[in-house]
C-alpha positions as CSV (number, residue, x, y, z in Angstrom):
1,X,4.1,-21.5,-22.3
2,X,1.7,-22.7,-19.8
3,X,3.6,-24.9,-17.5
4,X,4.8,-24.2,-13.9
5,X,8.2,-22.7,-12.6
6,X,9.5,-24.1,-9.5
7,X,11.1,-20.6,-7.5
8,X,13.6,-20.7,-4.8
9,X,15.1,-17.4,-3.0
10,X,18.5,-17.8,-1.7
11,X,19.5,-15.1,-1.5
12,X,18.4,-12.6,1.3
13,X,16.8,-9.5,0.4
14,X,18.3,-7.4,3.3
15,X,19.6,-3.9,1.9
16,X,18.3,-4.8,-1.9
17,X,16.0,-2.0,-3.8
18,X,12.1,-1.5,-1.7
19,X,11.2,-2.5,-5.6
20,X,12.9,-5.8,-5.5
21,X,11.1,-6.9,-1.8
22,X,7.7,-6.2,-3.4
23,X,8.2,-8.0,-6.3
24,X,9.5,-10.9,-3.9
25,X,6.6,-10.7,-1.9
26,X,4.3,-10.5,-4.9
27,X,5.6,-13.7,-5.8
28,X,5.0,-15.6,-2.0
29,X,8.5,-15.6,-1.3
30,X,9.9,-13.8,2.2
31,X,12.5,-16.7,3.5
32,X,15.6,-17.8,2.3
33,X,15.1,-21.0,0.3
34,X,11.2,-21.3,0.6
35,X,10.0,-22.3,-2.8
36,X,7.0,-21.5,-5.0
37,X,5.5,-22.9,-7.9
38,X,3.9,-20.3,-10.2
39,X,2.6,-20.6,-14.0
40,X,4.7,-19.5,-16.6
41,X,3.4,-16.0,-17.9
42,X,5.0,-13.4,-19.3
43,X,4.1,-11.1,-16.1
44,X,6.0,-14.0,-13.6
45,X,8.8,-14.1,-16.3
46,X,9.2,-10.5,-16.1
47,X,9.3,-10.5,-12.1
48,X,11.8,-13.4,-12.2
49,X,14.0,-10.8,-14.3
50,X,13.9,-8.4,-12.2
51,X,15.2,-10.3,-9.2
52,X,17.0,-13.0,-10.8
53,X,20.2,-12.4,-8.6
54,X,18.3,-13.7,-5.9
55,X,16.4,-16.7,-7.1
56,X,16.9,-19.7,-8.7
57,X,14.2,-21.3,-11.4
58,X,13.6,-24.5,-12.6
59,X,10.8,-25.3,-15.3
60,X,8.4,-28.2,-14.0
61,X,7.5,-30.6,-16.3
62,X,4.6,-32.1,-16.1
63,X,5.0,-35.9,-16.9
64,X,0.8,-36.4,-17.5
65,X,1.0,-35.0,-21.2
């Protein structure tokens, strides 16, 4: 994997599961639509699961290779 994910909340986490806001916050995100670029590991891909309801991902590519 290796590459980068581009992560966007947008939707609010107002009344969802304490579980859900810490994985949020583990991740960098606490406002609507503020983005985050993380790398692609298995432990990000998991979180992403959890709370995919509220985010939305995009794979960066990286144009260098």
């Amino acid at each position: 994997m290796s590459g980068m994910l581009k992560i966007t909340l947008v939707k609010s986490m107002i009344g969802r599961p304490e579980k859900h806001r810490k994985v949020l916050r583990g991740m960098g995100l606490t406002k609507i639509n503020r983005t985050v670029e993380l790398e692609d590991t298995p432990s990000i891909r998991g979180m992403v699961h959890v709370v995919s309801h509220l985010v939305k991902v995009e794979e960066k590519i990286d144009e260098t290779e």
